[in-house]
N, C-alpha and C positions, 0 to 999 in steps of 0.2 A: 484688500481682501487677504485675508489669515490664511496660510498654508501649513494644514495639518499634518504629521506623517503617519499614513497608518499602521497598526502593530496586527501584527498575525500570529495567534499563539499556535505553540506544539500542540498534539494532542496530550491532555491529558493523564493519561494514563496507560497501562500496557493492554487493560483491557480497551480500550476506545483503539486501539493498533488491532488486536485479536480480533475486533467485530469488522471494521472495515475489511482487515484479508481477508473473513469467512465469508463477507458477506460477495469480496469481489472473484473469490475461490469460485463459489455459489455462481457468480453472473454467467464467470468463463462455461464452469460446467453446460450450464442451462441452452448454452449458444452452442454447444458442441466444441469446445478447444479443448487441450489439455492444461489443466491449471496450471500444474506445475511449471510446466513446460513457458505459458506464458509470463507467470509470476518471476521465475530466473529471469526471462528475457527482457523483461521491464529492469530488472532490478540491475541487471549487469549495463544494461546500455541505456538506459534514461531514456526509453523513447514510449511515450504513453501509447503510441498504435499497438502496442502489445499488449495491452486492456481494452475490452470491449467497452463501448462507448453502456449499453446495457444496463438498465438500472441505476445509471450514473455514476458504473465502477473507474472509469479512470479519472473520473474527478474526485472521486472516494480516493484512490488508492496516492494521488500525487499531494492526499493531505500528512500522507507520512514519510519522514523525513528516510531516505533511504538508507543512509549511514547507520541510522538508531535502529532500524528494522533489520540491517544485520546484523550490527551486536547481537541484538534481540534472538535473533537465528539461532547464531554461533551459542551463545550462552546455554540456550535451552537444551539447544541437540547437544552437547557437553555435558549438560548436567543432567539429562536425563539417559545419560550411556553409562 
């Protein structure tokens, strides 16, 4: 029997990063959390219970790589100050 490895790509693009946070921004709202609030606390500590299971934003949200999605952050809020 052949043992395959399987490959998992990044997301594609910055927009496919943009839709999934709106979308998981969106779930928190809808459930009454504070997004924000939530969003850092995932990001700072890797622990998905800080995403609502909802809409299936914490499986949305651990498709993007966390390191890129700070860049991502920092870059923006820098360049648009």
């Amino acid at each position: 029997m052949e043992e395959t490895t399987r490959k998992f790509t990044a997301l594609d693009s910055k927009a496919e990063m943009r839709e999934i946070l709106s979308s998981v921004y969106n779930s928190l709202m809808v459930k009454g959390y504070n997004p924000i609030n939530q969003i850092v606390g995932y990001i700072l500590s890797e622990d998905p219970t800080y995403i609502t299971n909802y809409n299936s934003a914490r499986t949305l949200i651990t498709r993007i790589d966390r390191d890129e999605l700070m860049q991502e952050l920092v870059r923006t809020y820098l360049e648009k100050k």
